[in-house]
N, C-alpha and C positions, 0 to 999 in steps of 0.2 A: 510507387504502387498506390493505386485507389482504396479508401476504403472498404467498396465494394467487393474488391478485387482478395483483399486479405482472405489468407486461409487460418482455418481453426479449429482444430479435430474435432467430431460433432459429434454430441451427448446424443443418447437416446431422448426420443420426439418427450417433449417436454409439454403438458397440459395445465398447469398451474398448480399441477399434484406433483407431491417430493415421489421420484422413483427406488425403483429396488437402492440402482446404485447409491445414489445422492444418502438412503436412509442407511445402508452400510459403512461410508464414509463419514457423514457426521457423527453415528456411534464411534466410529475408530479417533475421530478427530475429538472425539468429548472424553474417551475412555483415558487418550492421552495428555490431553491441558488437563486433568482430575488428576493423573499420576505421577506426571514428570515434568507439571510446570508448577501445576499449586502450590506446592511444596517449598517453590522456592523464590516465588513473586517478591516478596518483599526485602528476600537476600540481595538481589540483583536491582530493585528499583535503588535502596539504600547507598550499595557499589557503583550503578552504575557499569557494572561490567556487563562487559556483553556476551550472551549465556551460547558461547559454543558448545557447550556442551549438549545443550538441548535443540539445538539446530541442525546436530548433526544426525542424532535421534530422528529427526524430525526427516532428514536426508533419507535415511534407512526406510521411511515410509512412506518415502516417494514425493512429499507435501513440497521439494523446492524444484521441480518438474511436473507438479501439479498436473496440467492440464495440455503438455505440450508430447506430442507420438513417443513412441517407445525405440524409435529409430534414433531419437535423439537424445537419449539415457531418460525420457520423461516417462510419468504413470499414466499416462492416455486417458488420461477424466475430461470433466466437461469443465468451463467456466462456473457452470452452475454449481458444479460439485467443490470448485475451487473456493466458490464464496460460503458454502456451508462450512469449509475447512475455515476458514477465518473467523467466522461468527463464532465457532464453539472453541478456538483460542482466544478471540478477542474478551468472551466471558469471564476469561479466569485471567488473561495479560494483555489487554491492546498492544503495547508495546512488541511483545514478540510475533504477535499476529502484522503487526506495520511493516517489521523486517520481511517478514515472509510474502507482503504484499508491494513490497520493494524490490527484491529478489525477483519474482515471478511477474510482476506486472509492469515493469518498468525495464531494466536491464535484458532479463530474458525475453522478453516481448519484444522488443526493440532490434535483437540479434535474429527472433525466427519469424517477424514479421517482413523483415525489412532487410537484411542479410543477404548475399547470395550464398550458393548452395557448400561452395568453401569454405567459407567462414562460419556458417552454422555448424560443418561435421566439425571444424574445429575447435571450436569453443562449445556447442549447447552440451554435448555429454557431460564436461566436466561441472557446469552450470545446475545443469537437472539433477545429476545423482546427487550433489552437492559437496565433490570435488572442491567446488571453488564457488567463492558467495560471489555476488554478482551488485556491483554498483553503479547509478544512472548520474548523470552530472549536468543537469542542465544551469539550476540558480547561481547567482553572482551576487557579492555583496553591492552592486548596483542595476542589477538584471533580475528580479523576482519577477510578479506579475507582467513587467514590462520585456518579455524576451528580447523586444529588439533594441535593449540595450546594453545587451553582451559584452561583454569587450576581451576575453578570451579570442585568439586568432589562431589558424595553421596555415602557413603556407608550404606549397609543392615545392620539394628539391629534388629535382632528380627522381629517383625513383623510392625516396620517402616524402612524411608529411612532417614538419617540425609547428610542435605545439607551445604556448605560451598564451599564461593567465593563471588563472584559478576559479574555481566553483566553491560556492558557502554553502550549507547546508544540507552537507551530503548524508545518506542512508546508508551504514556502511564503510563509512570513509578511511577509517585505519584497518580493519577489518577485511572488507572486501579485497578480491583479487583478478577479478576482469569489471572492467566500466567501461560503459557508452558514455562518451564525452559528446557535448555539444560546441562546437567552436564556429567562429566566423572566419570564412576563407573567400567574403571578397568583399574588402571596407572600403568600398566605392558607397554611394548612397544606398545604393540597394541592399546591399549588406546581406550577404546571403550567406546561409550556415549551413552546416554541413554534420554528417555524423558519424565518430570513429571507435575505434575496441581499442585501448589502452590498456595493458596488465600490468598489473604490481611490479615491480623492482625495475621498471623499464629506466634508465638513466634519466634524471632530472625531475621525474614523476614523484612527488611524496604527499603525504597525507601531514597537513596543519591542523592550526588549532580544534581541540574536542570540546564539543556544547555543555555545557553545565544546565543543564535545564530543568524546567518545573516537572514537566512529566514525559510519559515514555521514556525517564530515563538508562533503560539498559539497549532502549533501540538506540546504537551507536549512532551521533550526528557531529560531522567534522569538515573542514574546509579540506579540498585536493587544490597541490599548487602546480603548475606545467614550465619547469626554466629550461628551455629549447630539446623538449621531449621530441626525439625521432624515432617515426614510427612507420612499418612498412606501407607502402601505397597502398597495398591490396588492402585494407585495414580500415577503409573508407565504406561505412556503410551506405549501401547505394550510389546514387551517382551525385558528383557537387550541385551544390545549395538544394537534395532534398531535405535537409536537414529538419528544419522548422515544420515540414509538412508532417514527415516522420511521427515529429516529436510530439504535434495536436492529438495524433493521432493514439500514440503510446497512451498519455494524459487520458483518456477518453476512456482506453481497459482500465489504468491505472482508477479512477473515479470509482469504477464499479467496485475496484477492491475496498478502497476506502470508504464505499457507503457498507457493503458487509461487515466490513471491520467498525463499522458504526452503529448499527444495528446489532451486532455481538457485544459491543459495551452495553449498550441500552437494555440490552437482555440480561446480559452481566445485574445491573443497577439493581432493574426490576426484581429480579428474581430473587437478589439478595435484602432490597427491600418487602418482600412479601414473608421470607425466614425471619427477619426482625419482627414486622407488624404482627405476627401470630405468637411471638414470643416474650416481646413487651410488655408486661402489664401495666399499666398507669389508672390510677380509681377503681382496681378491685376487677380489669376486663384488660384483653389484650386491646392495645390500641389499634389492631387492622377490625376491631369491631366498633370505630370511630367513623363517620362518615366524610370526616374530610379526608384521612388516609386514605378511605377505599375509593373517593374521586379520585386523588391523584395515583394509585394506581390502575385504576380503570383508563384515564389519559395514555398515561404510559402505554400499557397493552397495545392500544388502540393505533396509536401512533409509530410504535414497534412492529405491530402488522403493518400496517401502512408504508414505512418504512422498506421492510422484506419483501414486499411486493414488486414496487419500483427498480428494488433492485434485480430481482430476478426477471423481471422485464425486460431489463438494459443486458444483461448477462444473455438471456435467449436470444436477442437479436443481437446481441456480438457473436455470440457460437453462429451466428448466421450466416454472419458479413456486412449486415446492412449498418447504414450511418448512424452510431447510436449519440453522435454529439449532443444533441437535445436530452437524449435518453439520459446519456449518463450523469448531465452537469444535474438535472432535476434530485437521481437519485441522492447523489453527495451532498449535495446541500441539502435536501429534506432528510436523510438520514442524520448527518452533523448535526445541523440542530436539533433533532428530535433525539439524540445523544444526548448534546449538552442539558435541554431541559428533563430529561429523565435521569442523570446522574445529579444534577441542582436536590431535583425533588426526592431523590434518595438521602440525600445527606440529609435533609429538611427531615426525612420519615425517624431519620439514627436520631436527629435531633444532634445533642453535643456528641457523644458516641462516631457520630456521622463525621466529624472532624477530629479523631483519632485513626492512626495508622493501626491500631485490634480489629476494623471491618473494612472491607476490601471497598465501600462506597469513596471515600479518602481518596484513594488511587484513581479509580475510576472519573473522581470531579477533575485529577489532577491531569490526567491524559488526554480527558478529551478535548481540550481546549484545541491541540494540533490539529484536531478533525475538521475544523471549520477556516485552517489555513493550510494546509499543506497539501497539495493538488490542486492548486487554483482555490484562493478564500472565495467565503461564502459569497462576498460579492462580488467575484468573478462568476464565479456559478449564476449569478442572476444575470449577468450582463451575457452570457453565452444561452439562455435560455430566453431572453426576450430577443438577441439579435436572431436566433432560429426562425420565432416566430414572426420577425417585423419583415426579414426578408423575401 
């Protein structure tokens, strides 16, 4: 299927002014990261556990069917509405805003984009109500940036597919209980991949090692291993070797989420840097009445709008259909970075304070770092934004 061709439930007409909806959803989406995650941010970064509990929550109000029809257990929003819902969790936990832009932009994306109309009745209900979390499997520990160096295979028996390999770095990985796998199914040169729906407990299917990582640690990351996984034929998303078209194309929605979820940190930072600088005293004055403070939050701002714009640019013309690959790679990577340097300059505003786990800036420096790699690193992003343009 073309990107063109993609269908997307469509928001109301969109002017560069937030609508009725969009301003009712981000209230509900802010009402809940205040009540049922703040609470307990620091329980779960600490643990590392992965907060089923507030996912499921989160199920209940629609946020893991986001933006995909009602036909298919979704809440019928817009992308745009999807990306306010990430920005006002990503304020209070990137990490659980990641999962949820993993779940929805990747996995689910991938089955109602790209699926025929079988296999979507069969799996998106339980995907969307959030029945079942939903995980993507494309990375290899020698296949990241390099796709076409997979080395995960399935070939045709009969009338299954038998998988074998494994995926690193997965969203989800112990956790999750339907994934889109990416595998190669013809290792001639050409090497063409293909894309399949693989569920939890399927024989040979298991979930490997879990990531110890710097940040985002309660959004679960684990290797899946495949030892002669059979799985039905129909179970083949699309036709073989769409696979890798598919998958640019998933990456692309996937981007938009990661620059909101990047811009909700950045807001996150800001905003908590502005409660400190007003409440600091240093020399008998708060420090937000220091003029270096108030440039570097005035940068912030600036670049956080900037930031938000880009991305509901690329989110419009996705609810569109039209090709937002330019669109989106610009957002994530201007947003990424304009993350990282706005949680840097927070910690900088905490001063020492700023390097304690007592104010959420700590967390913040600690997470973002994934933003500027995971969905194609920053310098992927440049490298798909200048081949747009030299083409």
């Amino acid at each position: 299927m073309s990107e063109a061709a993609m269908s997307f439930p469509q928001p109301p007409q969109y002017n560069s002014r937030a609508t009725e909806q969009m301003i009712m959803v981000q209230q509900m989406a802010r009402d809940f990261a205040e009540k049922e995650i703040k609470p307990h941010v620091m329980k779960y970064d600490e643990s590392q556990e992965f907060p089923k509990a507030i996912f499921a929550k989160m199920a209940e109000l629609g946020f893991l069917g986001a933006y995909y029809p009602e036909e298919y257990g979704g809440a019928g929003l817009s992308v745009l509405d999807f990306t306010v819902i990430i920005e006002e969790i990503a304020k209070v936990d990137p990490s659980v805003a990641l999962g949820l832009c993993a779940h929805n932009g990747l996995c689910v994306s991938h089955i109602y984009n790209f699926a025929n109309e079988a296999l979507k009745k069969k799996y998106l209900p339980d995907l969307c109500s959030g029945k079942k979390l939903g995980g993507w499997g494309l990375t290899e520990a020698f296949s990241g940036s390099d796709a076409g160096g997979m080395r995960t295979f399935a070939v045709k028996e009969g009338n299954e597919w038998v998988i074998n390999g494994s995926k690193n770095f997965i969203t989800h990985g112990i956790s999750g209980d339907t994934f889109v796998v990416l595998a190669v199914t013809d290792k001639t040169k050409n090497k063409s991949i293909s894309a399949f729906i693989v569920e939890k407990g399927t024989p040979g299917f298991s979930s490997g090692k879990k990531e110890n990582k710097l940040g985002m640690r309660c959004s679960e990351t684990a290797s899946l291993n495949f030892e002669n996984v059979r799985i039905p034929a129909e179970n083949l998303i699309g036709n073989v070797g769409e696979g890798f078209k598919q998958a640019l194309s998933v990456l692309d929605g996937g981007r938009i989420g990661i620059a909101a979820l990047s811009v909700g940190l950045a807001q996150g930072a800001m905003e908590a840097s502005i409660k400190y600088a007003k409440e600091r005293v240093q020399f008998g004055k708060p420090i937000g009445d220091n003029q270096g403070i108030q440039f570097k939050i005035a940068d912030m701002a600036m670049e956080i709008e900037a930031a938000r714009l880009l991305t509901h640019k690329a989110a419009s013309m996705r609810m569109e259909g039209k090709d937002v690959n330019l669109e989106a790679a610009q957002a994530k990577y201007f947003a990424s970075e304009v993350a990282t340097r706005a949680s840097g300059e927070a910690v900088q505003i905490h001063g020492g304070y700023g390097f304690t786990k007592d104010f959420p800036v700590e967390k913040f420096y600690r997470d973002v770092k994934l933003l500027t790699i995971g969905e194609g690193t920053s310098e992927v992003q440049k490298m798909v934004i200048a081949k747009s343009l030299l083409k």
